[in-house]
C-alpha positions as CSV (number, residue, x, y, z in Angstrom):
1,X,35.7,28.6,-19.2
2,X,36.5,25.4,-21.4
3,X,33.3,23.4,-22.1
4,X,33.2,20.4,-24.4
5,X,32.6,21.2,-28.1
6,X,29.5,18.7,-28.6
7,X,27.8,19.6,-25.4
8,X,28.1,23.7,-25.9
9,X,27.0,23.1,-29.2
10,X,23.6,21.0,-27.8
11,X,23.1,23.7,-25.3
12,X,22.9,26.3,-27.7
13,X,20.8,24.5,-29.9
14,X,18.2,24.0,-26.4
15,X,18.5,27.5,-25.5
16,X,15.5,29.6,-25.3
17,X,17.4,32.3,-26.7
18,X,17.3,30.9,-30.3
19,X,15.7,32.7,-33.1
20,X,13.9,29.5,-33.9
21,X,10.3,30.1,-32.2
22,X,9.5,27.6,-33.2
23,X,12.1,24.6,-32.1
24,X,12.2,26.4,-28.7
25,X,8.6,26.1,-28.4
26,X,8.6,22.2,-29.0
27,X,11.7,21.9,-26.9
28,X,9.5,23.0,-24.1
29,X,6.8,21.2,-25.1
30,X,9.0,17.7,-24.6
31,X,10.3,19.2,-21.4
32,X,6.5,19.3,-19.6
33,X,5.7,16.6,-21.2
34,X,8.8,14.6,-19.3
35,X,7.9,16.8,-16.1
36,X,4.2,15.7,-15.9
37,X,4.7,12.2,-16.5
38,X,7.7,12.4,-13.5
39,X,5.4,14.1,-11.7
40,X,2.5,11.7,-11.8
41,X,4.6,8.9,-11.5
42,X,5.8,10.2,-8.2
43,X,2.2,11.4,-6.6
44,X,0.3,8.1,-7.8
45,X,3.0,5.5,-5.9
46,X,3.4,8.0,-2.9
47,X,-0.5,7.2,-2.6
48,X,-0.1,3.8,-2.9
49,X,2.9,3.3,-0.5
50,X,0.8,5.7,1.4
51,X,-2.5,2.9,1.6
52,X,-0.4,0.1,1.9
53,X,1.6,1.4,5.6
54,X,-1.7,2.8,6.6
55,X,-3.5,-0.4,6.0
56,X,-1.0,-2.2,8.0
57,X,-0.2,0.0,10.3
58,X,-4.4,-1.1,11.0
59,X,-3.7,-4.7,10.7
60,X,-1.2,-4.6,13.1
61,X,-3.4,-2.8,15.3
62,X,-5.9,-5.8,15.3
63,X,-4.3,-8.4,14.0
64,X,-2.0,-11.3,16.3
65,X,1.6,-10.6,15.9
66,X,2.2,-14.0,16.5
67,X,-0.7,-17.0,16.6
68,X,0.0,-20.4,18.1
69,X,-2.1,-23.0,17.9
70,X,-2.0,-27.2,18.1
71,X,-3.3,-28.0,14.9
72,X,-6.7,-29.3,15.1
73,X,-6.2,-30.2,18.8
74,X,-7.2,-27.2,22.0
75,X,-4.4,-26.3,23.5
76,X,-4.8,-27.9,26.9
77,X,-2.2,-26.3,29.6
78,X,-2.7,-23.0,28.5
79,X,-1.5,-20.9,31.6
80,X,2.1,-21.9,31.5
81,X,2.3,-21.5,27.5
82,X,1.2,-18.2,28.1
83,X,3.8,-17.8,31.0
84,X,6.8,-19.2,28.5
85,X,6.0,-17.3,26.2
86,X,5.8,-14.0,27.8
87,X,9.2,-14.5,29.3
88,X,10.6,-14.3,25.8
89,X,11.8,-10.2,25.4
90,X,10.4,-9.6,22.1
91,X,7.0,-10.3,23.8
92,X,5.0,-7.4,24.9
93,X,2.1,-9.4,26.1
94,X,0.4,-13.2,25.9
95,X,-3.2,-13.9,25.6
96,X,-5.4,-16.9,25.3
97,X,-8.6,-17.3,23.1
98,X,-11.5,-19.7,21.4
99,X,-12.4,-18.9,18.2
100,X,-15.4,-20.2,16.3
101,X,-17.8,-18.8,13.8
102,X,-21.3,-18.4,14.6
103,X,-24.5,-16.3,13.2
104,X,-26.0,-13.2,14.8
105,X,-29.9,-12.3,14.4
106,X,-31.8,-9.9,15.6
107,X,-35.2,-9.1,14.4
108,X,-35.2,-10.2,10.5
109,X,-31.1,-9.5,10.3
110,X,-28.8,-12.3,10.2
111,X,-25.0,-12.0,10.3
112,X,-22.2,-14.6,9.7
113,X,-20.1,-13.8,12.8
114,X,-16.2,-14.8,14.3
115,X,-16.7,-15.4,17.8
116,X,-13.6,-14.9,20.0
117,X,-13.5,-15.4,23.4
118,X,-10.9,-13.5,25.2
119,X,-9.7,-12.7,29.0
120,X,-10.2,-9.4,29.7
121,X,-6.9,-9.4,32.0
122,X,-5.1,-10.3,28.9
123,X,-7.2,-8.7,26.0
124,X,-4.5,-6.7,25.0
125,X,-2.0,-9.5,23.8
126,X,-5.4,-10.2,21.2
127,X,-7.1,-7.3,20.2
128,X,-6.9,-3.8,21.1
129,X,-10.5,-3.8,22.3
130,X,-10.3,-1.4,25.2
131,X,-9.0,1.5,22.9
132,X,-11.1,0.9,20.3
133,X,-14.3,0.8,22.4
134,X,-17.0,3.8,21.8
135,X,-19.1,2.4,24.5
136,X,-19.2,0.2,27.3
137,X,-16.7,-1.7,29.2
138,X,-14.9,-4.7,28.6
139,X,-14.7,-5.5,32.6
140,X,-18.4,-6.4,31.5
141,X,-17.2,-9.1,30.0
142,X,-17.7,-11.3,33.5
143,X,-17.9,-15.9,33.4
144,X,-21.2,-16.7,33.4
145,X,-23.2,-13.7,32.2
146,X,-22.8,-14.4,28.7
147,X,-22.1,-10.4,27.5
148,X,-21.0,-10.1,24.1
149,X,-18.5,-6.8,22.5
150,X,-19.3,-6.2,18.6
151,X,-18.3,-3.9,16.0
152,X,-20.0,-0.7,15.2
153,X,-21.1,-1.6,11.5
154,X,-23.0,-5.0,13.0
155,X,-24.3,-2.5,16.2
156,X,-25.8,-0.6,13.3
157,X,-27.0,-3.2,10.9
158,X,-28.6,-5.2,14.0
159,X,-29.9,-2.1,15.2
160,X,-29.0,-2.8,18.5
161,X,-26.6,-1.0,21.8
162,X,-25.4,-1.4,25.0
163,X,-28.1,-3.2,27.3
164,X,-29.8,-5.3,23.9
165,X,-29.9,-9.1,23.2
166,X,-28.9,-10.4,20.1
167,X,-29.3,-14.7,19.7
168,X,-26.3,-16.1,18.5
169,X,-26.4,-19.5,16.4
170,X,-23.9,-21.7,16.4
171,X,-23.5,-24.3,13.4
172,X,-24.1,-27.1,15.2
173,X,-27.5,-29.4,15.0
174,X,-28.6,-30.8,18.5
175,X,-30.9,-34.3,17.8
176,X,-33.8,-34.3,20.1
177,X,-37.6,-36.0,20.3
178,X,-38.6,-32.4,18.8
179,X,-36.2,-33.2,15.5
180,X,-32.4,-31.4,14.4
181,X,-32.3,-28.3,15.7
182,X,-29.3,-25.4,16.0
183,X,-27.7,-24.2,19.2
184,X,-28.5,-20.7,20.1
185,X,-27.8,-18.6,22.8
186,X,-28.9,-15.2,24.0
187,X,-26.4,-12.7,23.9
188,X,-26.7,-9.2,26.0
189,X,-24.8,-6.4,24.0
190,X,-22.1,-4.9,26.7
191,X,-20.0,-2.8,24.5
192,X,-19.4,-1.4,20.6
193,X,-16.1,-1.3,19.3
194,X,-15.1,0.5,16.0
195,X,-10.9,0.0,14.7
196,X,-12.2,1.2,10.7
197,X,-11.4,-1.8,9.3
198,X,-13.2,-5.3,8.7
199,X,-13.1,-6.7,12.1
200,X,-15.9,-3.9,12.3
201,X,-18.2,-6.0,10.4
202,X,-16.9,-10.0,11.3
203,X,-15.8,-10.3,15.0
204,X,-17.6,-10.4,18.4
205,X,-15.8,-10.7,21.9
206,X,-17.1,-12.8,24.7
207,X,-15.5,-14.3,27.8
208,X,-13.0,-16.7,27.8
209,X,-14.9,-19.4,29.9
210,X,-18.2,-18.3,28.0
211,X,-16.8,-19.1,24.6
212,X,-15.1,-22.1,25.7
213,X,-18.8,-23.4,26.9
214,X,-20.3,-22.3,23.5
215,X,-17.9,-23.8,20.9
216,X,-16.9,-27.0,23.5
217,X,-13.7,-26.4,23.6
218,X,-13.5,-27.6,27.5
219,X,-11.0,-26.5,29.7
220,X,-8.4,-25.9,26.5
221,X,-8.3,-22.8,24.1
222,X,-8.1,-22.6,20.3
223,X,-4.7,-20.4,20.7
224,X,-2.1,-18.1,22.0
225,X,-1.7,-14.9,20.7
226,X,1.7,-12.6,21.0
227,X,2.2,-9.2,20.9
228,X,5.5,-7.8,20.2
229,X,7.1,-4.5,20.8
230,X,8.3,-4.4,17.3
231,X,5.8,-5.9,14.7
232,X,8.5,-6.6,12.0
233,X,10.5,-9.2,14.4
234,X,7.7,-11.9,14.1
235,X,8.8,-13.6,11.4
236,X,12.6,-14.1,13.4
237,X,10.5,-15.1,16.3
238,X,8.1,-17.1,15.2
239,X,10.8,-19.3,13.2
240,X,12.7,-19.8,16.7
241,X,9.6,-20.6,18.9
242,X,8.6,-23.3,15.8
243,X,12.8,-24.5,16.3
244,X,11.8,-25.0,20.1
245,X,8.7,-26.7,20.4
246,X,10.0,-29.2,17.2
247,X,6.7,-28.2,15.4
248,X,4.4,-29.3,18.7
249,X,3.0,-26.1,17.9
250,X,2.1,-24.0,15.2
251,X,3.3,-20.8,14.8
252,X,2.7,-18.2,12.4
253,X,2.9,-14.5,12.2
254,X,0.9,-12.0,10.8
255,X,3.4,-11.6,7.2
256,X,1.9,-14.8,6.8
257,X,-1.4,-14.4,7.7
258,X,-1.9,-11.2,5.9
259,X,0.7,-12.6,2.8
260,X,-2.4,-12.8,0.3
261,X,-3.1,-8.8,0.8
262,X,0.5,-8.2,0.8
263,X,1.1,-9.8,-2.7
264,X,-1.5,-8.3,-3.9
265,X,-1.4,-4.9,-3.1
266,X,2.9,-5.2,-4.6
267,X,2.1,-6.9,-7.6
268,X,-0.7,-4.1,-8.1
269,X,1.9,-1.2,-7.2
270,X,4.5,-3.6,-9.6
271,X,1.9,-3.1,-12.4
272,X,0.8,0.6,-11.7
273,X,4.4,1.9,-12.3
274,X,4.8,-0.1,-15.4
275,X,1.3,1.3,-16.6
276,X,2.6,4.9,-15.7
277,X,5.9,4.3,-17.4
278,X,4.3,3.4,-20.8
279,X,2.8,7.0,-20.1
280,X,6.2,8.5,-19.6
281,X,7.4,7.1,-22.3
282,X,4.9,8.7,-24.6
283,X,5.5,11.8,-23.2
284,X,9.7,10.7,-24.4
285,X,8.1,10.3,-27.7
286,X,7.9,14.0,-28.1
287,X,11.5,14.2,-27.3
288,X,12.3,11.9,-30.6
289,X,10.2,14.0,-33.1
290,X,11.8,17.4,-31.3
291,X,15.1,16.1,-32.1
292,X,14.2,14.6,-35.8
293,X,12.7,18.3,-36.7
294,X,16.2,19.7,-35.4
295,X,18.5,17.8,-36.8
296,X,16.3,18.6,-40.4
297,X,16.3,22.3,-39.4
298,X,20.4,22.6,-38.5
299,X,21.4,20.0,-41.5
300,X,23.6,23.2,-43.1
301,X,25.0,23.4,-39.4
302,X,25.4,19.7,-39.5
303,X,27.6,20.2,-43.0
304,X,29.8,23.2,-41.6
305,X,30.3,21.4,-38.7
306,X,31.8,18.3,-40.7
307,X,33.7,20.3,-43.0
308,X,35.4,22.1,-40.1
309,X,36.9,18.8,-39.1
310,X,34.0,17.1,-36.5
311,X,33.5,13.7,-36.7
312,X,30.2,11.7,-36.9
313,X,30.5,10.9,-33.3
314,X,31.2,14.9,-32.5
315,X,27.7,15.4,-34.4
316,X,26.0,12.4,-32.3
317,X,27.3,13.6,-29.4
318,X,25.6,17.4,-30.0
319,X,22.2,15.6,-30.4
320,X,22.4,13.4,-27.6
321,X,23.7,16.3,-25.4
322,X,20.6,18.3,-26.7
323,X,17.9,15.3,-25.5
324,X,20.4,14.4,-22.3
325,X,19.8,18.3,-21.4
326,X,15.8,18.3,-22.1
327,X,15.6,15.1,-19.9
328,X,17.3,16.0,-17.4
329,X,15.5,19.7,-17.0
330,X,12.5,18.0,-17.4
331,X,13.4,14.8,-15.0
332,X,13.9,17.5,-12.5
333,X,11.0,19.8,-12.9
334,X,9.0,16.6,-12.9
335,X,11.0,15.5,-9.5
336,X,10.6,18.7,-7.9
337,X,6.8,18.8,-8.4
338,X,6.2,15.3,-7.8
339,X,7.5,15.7,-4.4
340,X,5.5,18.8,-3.7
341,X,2.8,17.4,-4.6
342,X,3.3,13.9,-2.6
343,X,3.7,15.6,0.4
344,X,0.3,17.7,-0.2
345,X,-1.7,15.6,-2.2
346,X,-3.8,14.3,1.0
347,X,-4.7,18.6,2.0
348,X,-5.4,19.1,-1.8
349,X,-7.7,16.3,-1.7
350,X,-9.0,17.1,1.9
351,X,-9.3,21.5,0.6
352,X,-11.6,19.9,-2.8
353,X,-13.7,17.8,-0.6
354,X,-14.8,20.4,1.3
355,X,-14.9,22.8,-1.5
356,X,-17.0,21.1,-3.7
357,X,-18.9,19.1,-0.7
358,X,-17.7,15.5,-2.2
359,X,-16.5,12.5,-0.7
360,X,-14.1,10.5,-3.1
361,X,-13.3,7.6,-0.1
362,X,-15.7,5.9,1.6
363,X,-14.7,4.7,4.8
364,X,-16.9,1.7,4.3
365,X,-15.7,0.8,0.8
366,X,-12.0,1.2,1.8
367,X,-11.2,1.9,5.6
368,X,-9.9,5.1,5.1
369,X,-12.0,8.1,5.0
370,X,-8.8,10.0,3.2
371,X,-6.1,9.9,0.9
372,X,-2.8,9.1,2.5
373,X,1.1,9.6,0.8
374,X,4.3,8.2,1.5
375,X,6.4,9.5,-0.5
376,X,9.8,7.2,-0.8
377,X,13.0,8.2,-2.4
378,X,13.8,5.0,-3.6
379,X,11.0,5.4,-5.9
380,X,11.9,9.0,-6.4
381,X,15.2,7.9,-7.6
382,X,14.0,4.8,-9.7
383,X,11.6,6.8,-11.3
384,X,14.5,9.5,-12.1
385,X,16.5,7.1,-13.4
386,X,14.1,5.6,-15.9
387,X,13.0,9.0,-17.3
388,X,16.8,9.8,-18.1
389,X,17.2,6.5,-19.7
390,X,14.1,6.7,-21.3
391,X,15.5,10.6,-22.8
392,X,18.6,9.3,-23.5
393,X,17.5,6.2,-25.6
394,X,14.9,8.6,-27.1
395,X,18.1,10.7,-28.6
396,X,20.2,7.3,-30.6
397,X,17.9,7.6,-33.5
398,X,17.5,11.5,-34.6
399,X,21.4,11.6,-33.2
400,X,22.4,8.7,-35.6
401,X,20.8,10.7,-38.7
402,X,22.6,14.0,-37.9
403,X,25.5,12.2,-37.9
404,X,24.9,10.7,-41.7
405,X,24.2,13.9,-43.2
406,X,26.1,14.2,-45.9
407,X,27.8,17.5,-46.0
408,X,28.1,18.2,-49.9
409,X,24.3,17.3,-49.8
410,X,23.4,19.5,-47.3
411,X,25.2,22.5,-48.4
412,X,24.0,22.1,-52.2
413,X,20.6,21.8,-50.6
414,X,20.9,25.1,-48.3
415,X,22.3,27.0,-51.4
């Protein structure tokens, strides 16, 4: 079978049949070296793709898919906003709601609070409080009886459950003949609500009408909120409700709302792979000093080979088909074990937990109680990629010495 002269020649010289322990065993060496930093490269932004759609796959859980609001200004006729809006067919459901910030206390604890008064018919379009409820019933959330819906972490940091009272404070002073004094209201606890994510430890939920009375908002609401059976039409929706109501309202949708996380969490991932890839390219140093040492060790080769007739950029091309074929086993080994171990990585983590009775997330510290992966082939690929360029820039240098050996030199030397 015909093979090229340069590339036979480079595969013989990376063959682990070759006398030369030695070269073979620092051959190999390179190859891991490639393997391990493809490999890491892979598992570490797996993870990190793996955070980022499992944090957002939370935030759209709880967060508006679309918000509209009047600017400063309640929005007055509520009921048929809601009614246009739902007519739209992106538009699972509409909601109203007030929103204000408050303080719960209870006992010596205080708390800096969202308060957000919601319909219960409509809860849905605003937050997903009946599936996320671990107690109680948000039917309890009746005009008039002033029940209040908090998050588990502020259940347990008040100490309080269903059937409690907790005093809300709003910041506002009231002047009276007794001097300034804040607006508080006492709050029964009718339900705990836990979605693992910050909303835990910031929001309470009390009626519509309740809220309204609280923060003065009258008969109007703060905003609308829209929920949409897919999330990742928003932006396209939200630009044509904005186009409609000629920027009477505002509308904005949760890429904007969340956009600070979002660049955030790519410029970290942005800087992660180029942190990992000055790793890689260590391990590519390796593959330079591999080559230098053979092309010091074949240099009477080198001469035969020039004497016989092979030009300088026959003997380049031996070299760089030696480090093209150590990349490229490594790139693969490093490929193949990176995906294994992206698709595993959160049962190996899970199997050393329990085996060594550790906890290395803390759901409190970062929402997630494990270690999630997403492993991407465009990342696969780009990652690929770079390692074989990496390799094959790696081989120019020790290449571009073979090829000015001189072969008078070299054979006087060897003799």
């Amino acid at each position: 079978m015909f093979k090229p002269f340069s590339l036979y020649i480079g595969s013989r010289y990376t063959s682990l049949r070759q006398r030369d322990h030695f070269i073979t065993f620092i051959s190999i060496v390179s190859m891991v070296g490639i393997a391990l930093g493809v490999m890491v490269l892979i598992t570490v932004l797996s993870v990190m793709n793996g955070f980022t759609k499992e944090i957002r796959t939370r935030i759209l859980s709880v967060t508006p898919h679309i918000m509209v609001t009047q600017g400063q200004s309640n929005i007055q006729d509520w009921p048929m906003a809601v009614k246009h809006f739902s007519t739209r067919k992106e538009v699972e459901a509409a909601g109203p709601f007030v929103e204000g910030q408050g303080m719960l206390t209870h006992g010596r604890e205080v708390h800096g609070v969202l308060v957000k008064g919601i319909d219960p018919a409509t809860v849905d379009a605003v937050f997903p409080l009946r599936s996320t409820l671990i107690t109680g019933n948000v039917d309890d959330l009746a005009p008039g009886k002033f029940g209040v819906i908090i998050g588990s972490y502020l259940a347990k940091s008040l100490g309080v459950g269903v059937g409690d009272s907790i005093t809300l404070v709003i910041p506002e002073v009231t002047v009276s003949l007794v001097g300034v004094t804040p607006r508080l209201k006492r709050l029964q606890v009718v339900g705990v609500f836990e979605v693992g994510y910050i909303y835990d430890t910031t929001h309470i939920f009390l009626n519509l009408e309740d809220s309204a009375r609280l923060l003065k908002t009258g008969d109007g609401v703060t905003g609308i909120q829209l929920k949409l059976f897919d999330p990742f039409k928003a932006p396209q929706l939200a630009h044509e409700l904005r186009e409609e109501a000629q920027h009477f309202y505002n509308v904005v949708d949760w890429t904007v709302l969340n956009s600070a996380y979002f660049s955030a969490v790519k410029m970290e991932k942005t800087m992660m792979f180029f942190t990992l890839i000055m790793i890689l390219a260590i391990a590519v140093f390796n593959l330079i000093s591999t080559l230098v040492m053979v092309v010091t060790d074949k240099r009477g080769d080198i001469a035969v080979f020039r004497v016989l007739g092979a030009s300088k950029k026959k003997i380049m091309a031996i070299f760089i088909s030696q480090g093209a074929i150590i990349g490229l086993i490594g790139t693969l080994m490093g490929v193949i074990l990176g995906i294994l171990l992206a698709l595993n990585v959160t049962d190996i983590v899970s199997f050393i937990e329990r085996l060594f009775k550790v906890k290395f997330l803390s759901e409190e510290v970062y929402f997630i109680s494990f270690l999630p992966s997403d492993l991407q082939s465009a990342d696969v690929i780009l990652i690929a990629t770079c390692a074989m360029g990496l390799s094959l820039l790696a081989t120019i240098h020790p290449a571009w010495r073979a090829a000015k050996v001189q072969p008078a030199e070299a054979l006087r030397h060897d003799a």
